[in-house]
C-alpha positions in Angstrom: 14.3 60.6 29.5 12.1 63.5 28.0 9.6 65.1 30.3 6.8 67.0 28.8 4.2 69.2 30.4 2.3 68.0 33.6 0.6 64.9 33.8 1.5 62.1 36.7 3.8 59.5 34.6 6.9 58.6 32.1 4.3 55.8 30.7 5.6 53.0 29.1 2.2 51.3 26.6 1.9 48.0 24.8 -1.4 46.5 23.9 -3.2 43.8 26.2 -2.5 41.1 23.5 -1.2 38.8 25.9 17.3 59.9 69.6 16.8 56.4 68.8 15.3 53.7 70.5 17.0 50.2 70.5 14.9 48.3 68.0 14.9 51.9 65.9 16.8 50.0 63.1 14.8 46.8 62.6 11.9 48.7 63.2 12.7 51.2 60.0 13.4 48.2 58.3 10.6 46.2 58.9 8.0 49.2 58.0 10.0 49.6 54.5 9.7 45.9 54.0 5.7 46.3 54.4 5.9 49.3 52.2 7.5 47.4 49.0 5.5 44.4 49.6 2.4 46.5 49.4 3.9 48.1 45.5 1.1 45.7 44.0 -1.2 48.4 44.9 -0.9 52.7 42.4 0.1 57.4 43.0 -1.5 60.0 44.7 -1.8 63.6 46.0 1.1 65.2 47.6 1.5 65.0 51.0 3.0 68.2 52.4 3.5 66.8 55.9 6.2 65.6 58.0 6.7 62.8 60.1 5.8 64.0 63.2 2.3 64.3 64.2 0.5 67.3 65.8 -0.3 67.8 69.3 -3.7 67.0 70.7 -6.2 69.5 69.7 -4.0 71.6 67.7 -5.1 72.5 63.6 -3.1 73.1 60.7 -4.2 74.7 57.6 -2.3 74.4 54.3 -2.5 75.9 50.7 -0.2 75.8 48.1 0.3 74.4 44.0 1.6 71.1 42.3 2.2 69.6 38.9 2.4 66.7 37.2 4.9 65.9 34.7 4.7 62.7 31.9 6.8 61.8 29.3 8.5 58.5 27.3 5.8 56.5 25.3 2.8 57.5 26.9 4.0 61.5 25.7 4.6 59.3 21.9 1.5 57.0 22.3 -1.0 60.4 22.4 1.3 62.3 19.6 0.6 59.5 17.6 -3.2 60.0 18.4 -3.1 63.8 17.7 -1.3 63.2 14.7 -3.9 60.4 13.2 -6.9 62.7 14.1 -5.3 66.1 12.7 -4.6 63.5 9.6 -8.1 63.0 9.6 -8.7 59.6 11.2 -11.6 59.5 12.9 -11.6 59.3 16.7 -14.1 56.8 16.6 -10.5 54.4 15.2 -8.4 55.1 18.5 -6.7 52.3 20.0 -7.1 52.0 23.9 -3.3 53.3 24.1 -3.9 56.7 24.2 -7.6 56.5 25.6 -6.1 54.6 29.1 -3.2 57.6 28.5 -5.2 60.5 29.0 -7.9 59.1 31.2 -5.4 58.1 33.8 -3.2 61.2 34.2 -4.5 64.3 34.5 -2.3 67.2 33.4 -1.6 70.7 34.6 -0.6 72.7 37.7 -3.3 72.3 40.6 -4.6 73.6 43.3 -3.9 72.4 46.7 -5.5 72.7 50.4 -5.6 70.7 53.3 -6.2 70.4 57.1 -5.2 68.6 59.8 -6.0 67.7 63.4 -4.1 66.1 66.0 -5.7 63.2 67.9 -3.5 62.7 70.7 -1.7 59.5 71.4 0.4 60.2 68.6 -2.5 60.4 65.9 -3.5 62.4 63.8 -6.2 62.6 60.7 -6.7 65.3 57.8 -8.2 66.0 54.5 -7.1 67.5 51.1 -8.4 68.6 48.2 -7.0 69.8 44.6 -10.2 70.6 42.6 -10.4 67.4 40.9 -9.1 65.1 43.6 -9.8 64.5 47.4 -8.5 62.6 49.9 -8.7 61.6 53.6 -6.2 59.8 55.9 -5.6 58.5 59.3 -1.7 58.2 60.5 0.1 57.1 63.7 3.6 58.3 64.6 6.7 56.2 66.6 8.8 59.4 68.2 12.1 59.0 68.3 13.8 61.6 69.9 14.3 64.4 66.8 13.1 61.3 64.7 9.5 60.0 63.8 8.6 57.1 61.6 4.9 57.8 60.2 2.6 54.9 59.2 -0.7 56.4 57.8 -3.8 54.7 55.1 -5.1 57.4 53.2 -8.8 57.0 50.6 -9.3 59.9 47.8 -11.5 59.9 45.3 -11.2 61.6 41.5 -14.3 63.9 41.6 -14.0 65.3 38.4 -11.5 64.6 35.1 -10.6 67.5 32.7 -11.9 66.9 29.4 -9.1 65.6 27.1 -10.5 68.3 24.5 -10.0 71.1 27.3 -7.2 69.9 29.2 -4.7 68.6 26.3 -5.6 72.3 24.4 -3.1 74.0 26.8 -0.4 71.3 28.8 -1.1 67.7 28.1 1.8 65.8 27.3 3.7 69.0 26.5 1.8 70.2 22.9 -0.6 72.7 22.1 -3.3 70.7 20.4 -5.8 67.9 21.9 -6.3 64.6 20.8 -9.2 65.8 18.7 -12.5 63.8 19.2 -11.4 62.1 22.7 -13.8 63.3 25.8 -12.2 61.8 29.0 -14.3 64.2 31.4 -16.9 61.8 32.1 -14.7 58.9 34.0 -14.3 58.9 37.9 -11.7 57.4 40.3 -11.0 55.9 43.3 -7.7 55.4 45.1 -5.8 54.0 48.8 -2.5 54.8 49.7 -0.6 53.7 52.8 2.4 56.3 53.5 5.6 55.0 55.0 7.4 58.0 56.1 10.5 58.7 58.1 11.3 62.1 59.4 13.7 64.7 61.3 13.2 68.0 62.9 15.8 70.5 64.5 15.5 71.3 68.9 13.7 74.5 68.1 11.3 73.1 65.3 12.9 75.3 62.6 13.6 72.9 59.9 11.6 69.7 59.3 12.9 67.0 56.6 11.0 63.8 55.7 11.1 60.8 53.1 9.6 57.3 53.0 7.8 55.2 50.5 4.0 55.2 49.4 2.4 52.2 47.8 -1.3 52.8 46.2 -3.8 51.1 44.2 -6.2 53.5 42.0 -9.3 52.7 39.6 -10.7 54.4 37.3 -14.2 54.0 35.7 -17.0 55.6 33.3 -17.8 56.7 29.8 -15.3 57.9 26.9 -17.0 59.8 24.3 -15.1 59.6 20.8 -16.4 61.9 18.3 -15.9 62.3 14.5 -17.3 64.6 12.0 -21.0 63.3 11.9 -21.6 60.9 15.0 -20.3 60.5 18.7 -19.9 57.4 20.0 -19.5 56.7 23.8 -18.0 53.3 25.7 -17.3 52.1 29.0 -14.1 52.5 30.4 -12.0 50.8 33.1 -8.5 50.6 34.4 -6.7 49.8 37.5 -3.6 51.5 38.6 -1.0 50.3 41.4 2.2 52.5 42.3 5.1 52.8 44.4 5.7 55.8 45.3 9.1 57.4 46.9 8.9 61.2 48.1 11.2 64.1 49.2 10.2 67.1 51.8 11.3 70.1 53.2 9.3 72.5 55.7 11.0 75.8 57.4 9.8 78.5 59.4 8.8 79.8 62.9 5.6 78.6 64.4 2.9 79.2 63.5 4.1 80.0 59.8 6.1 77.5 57.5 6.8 76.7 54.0 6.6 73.3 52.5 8.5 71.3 49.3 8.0 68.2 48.5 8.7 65.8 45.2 6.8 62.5 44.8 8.2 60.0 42.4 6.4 57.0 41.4 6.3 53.8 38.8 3.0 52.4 38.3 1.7 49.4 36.2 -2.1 50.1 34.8 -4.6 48.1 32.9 -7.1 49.5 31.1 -10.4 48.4 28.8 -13.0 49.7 27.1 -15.9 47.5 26.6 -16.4 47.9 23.1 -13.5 50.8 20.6 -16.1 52.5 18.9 -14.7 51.9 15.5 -12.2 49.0 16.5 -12.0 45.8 18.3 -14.6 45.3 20.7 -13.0 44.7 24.1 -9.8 46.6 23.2 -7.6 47.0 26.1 -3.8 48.4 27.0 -1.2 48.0 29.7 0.8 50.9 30.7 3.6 51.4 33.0 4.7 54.8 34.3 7.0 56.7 36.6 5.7 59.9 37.9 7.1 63.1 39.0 5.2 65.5 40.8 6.7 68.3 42.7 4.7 70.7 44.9 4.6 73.4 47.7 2.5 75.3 50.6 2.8 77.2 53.0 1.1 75.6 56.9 0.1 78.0 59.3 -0.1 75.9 62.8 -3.1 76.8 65.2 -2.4 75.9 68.9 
């Protein structure tokens, strides 16, 4: 499998042509079964927590970086693109391959910050953002002893998407040159997620480990602008995304100070549309598959 440089997604693209409690056990088993039943619906920001909930009243702050990484046909579906263009094929002649590509994973490192509040009862909410992503959630923990099983729905929304002639200039898909002509900064998104995780921490709350499953559903809407030597042309644009989502984290440290790793994996089935290909068949459309690999870390400071 080759990875290129950050975007969320190994993308696979054809055109649309056609101490434990007694029922600890069957409990675990029964939240994972929910979990995979839900992988009809696409993934999302890092988490960066663990299992276990805060206390009542008690804040956590958190800042750190992530990336997202793409390769497989979605890396050879926009080389193709670059290649065409650089060849002198207009943009206005793209297929909906590349378009539903670069519109649906955003590349690069990114920011990331978040808080937290605990609710009591075992609740907690919090909120992140990443410059061009935000998200909310609500979770509920079942404690265990040193063991927590944490059931949460999250909402985020894509508030802004780097323009394919900006972003693809320095990481996309691992090359130097944008797919020249293509302008994805005018679509939005908006996703929901419903974490399934299972976590452990040590007596003295020095280490924390967690991992669990998180289905989501994502859509993404708006304008694509394609642009040859004399005219730009502009079409609607829509695709749904729905992922399953597996994830891996570490936190260490003595409160209130501790650093967080964490790496998200995730295969996704999209469908995507444009409402009229500029230059091309009207209604053109693709389905794209894709496992994702996002790794990130932060450092929480605890406020009690």
């Amino acid at each position: 499998m080759k990875l290129s440089s950050p975007t969320a997604g190994i993308v696979r693209t054809t055109l649309s042509e056609s101490g434990r409690g007694p029922h600890f056990h069957s409990r675990v088993v029964f939240s994972v079964a929910v979990a995979l039943a839900c992988a009809s619906c696409g993934g999302g920001l890092p988490l960066l927590h663990p299992a276990q909930v805060l206390p009542s009243g008690v804040t956590s702050f958190s800042a750190g970086m992530g990336s997202n990484w793409v390769g497989g046909e979605a890396n050879q579906e926009v080389d193709k693109a670059r290649a065409a263009t650089a060849a002198g094929l207009p943009a206005t002649s793209l297929s909906a391959a590349p378009a539903v590509a670069a519109s649906l994973w955003s590349p690069g490192l990114f920011p990331w910050v978040s808080m937290r509040l605990g609710l009591g009862s075992e609740n907690e909410t919090g909120a992140t953002y990443t410059g061009h992503r935000a998200r909310i959630d609500a979770r509920h923990a079942l404690i265990f002893g040193h063991w927590a099983l944490s059931l949460g729905l999250g909402a985020g929304l894509g508030l802004t998407h780097p323009s394919s002639e900006e972003s693809n200039s320095t990481s996309t898909f691992g090359d130097s040159e944008p797919i020249s002509g293509l302008d994805t900064s005018r679509t939005r998104s908006f996703a929901f997620d419903a974490p399934v995780i299972l976590g452990w921490r040590s007596s003295a709350d020095i280490a924390r480990v967690w991992f669990g499953l998180r289905p989501s559903y994502e859509h993404a809407y708006g304008t694509l602008a394609f642009t040859s030597a004399s005219t730009t042309s502009q079409t609607d644009f829509n695709a749904n995304a729905m992922t399953l989502g597996g994830l891996f984290g570490l936190a260490m440290g003595l409160r209130p100070l501790f650093v967080a790793m964490e790496l998200s994996v995730g295969e996704s089935r999209a469908r995507g549309s444009m409402s009229g290909s500029p230059g091309g068949i009207v209604g053109s459309s693709a389905s794209v598959s894709a496992i994702s690999l996002t790794p990130a870390a932060a450092v929480i400071w605890e406020i009690r």
